[in-house]
C-alpha positions in Angstrom: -136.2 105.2 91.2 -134.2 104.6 88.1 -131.8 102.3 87.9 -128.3 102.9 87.4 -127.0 102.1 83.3 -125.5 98.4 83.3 -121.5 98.5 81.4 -121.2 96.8 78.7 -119.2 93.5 79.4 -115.7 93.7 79.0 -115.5 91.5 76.5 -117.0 93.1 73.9 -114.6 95.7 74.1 -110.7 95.5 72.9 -109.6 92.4 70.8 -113.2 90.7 71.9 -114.8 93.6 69.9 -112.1 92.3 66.9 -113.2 89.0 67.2 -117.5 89.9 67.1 -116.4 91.9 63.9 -115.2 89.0 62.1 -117.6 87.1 62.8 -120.3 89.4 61.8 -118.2 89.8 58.7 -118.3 86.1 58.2 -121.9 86.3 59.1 -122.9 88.4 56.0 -120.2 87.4 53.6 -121.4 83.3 54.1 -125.1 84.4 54.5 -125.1 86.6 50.9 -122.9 83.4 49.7 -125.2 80.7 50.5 -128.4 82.9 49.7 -126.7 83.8 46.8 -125.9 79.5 45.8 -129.1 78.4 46.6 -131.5 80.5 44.9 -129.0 80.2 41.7 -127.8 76.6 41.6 -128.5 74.6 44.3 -129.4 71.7 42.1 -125.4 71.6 41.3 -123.9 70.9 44.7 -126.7 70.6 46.7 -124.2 69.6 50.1 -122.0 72.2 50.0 -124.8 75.0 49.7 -126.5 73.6 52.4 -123.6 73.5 54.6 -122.6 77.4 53.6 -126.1 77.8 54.8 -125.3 75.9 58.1 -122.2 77.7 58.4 -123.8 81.3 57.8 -126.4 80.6 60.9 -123.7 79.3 62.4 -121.5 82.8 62.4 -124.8 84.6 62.9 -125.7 83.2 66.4 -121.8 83.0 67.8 -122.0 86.6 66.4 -125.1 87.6 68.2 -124.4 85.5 71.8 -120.5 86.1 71.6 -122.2 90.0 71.8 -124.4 89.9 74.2 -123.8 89.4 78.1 -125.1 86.6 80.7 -124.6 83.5 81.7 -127.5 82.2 79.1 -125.5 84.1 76.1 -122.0 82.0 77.1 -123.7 78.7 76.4 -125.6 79.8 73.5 -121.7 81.6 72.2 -120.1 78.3 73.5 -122.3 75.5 71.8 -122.1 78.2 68.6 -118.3 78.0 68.5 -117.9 74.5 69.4 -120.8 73.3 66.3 -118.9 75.8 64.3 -115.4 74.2 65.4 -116.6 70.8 64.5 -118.1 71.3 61.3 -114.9 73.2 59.8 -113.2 70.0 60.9 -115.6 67.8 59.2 -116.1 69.0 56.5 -112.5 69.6 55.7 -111.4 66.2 56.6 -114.3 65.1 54.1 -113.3 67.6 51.3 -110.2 66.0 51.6 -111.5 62.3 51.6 -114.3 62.6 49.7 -113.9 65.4 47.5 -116.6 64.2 44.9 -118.8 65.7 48.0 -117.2 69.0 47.5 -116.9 69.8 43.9 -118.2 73.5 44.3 -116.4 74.7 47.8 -118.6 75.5 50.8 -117.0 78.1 53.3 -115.9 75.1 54.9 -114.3 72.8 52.8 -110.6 72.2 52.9 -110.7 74.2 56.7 -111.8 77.0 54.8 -109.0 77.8 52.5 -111.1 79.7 50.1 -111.3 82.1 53.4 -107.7 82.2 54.1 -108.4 79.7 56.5 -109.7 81.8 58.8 -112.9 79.6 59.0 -110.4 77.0 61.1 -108.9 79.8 63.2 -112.2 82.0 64.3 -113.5 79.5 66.5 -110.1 78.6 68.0 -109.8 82.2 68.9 -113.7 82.1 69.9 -113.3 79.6 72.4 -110.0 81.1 73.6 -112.0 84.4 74.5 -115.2 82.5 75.8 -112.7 80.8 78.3 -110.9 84.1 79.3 -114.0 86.0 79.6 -115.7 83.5 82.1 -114.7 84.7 84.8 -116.4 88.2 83.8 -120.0 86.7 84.1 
C-alpha cells in the first residue's frame, strides 16, 4: 500500500515562497560575505566578521526551517527569526553607540543599512508569516 503524496504546506507557496527567497538570498550573499572577510582580513575587524558569520547561519537555518513543514520546523524558524531579530537590533543600537566596534560594517550594523535595511525588516515579516501560518501545522 503506498501512501498517498503529502502537499506541500501552504506557506511555502505565495508571498511565504517570497519571503524563503530572500532569505536564501541573504543566506548566500552574507555567507560568500563573511567567508569572503574572514579568510581575507579578519585580523581588521575581527567583531563585525564574526557577526556577518553569525548572521549568515542565521539566514541559513530561518531559510531552511521557515521551508520545511511541522511543528519541530516552527520552533527551529521561530527561535531563527527571533535570534536574528535581536541581533539586528543589537548590533545596530551598538554601531550606533559604539561605533569604534564597527569600523568595517557587518550585515548588521546600523539595522542593516548597507542592505537597504532589509536586514531590520526580514524578520519582522518572518515572524509575521510564522504567526499567520500557525494555524496550518
Amino acid at each position: 500500500m503506498t501512501k498517498a503524496p503529502v502537499s506541500s504546506p501552504k506557506r511555502s507557496l505565495g508571498v511565504g515562497r517570497l519571503l524563503i527567497v530572500f532569505y536564501a538570498v541573504f543566506a548566500v550573499s552574507s555567507t560568500a560575505r563573511a567567508s569572503f572577510q574572514i579568510i581575507t582580513k579578519f585580523e581588521q575587524a575581527p567583531l563585525a566578521y564574526s557577526l556577518s558569520l553569525v548572521s549568515a547561519l542565521v539566514y541559513i537555518l530561518a531559510t531552511v526551517s521557515l521551508a520545511k513543514a511541522g511543528k519541530s520546523w516552527r520552533q527551529v524558524a521561530l527561535a531563527s527569526v527571533v535570534f536574528e531579530l535581536a541581533g539586528v537590533a543589537t548590533v545596530g543600537t551598538l554601531s550606533f553607540l559604539a561605533p569604534e566596534l564597527f569600523a568595517h560594517q557587518s550585515v548588521w550594523s546600523g539595522f542593516g543599512s548597507g542592505y537597504g535595511y532589509i536586514p531590520l525588516v526580514l524578520p519582522i515579516l518572518g515572524l509575521l508569516w510564522i504567526r499567520k501560518t500557525k494555524r496550518e501545522i
